[in-house]
N, C-alpha and C positions, 0 to 999 in steps of 0.2 A: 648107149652105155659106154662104148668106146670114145664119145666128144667130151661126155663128162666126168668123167672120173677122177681125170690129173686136177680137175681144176677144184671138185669139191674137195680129196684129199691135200691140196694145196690149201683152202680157203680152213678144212680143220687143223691143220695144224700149224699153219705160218701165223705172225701176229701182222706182217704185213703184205699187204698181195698190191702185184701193179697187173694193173687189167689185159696190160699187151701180154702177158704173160698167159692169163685163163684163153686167151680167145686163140694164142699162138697153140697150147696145149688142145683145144677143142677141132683144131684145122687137122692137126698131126693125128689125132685120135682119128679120125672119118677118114684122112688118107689112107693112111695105114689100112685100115679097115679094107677101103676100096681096093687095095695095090694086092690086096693079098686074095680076096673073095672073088672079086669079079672077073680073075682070068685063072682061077679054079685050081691056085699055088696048095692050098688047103681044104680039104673037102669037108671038115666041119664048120659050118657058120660061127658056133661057141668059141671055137678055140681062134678065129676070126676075131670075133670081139677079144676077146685074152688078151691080144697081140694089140691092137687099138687102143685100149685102158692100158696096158705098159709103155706103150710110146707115148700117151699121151701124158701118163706120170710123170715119165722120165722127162719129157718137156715141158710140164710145166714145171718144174722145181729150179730145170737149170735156168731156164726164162726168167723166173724169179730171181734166181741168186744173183743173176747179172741186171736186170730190171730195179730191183728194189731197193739199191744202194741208193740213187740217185738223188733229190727232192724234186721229184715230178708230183703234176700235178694228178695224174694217173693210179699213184699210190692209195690204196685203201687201207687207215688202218683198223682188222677189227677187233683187237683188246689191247686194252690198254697194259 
């Protein structure tokens, strides 16, 4: 939950998505997730993921905004 989140809320509502953007937001999601869980910063798992799905939103959108200006070949657009 916390790799995909940024990337599907990114993919609903943008018209254009650059892929380094979904995959950089799915790294940060699982980090996050690891850096907080595994050395027991938070003792609920739920609020664990929370924290993973908002870092992961927050990067993918910025990812994008900088990502998607460009004309890479990278860019997906999906509506017209």
């Amino acid at each position: 939950m916390s790799a995909v989140s940024g990337p599907l809320l990114l993919a609903i509502t943008q018209k254009k998505v650059h892929g380094a953007s979904a995959v950089a937001a799915a790294i940060c999601g699982v980090l996050t997730y690891l850096i907080i869980y595994v050395p027991k910063l938070e003792g609920s798992v739920y609020l664990c993921v929370a924290y993973g799905c908002v870092a992961s939103i927050i990067v993918a959108f910025i990812a994008n905004a900088f990502l998607a200006k460009g004309n890479s070949s990278k860019i997906v657009s999906l509506r017209s």
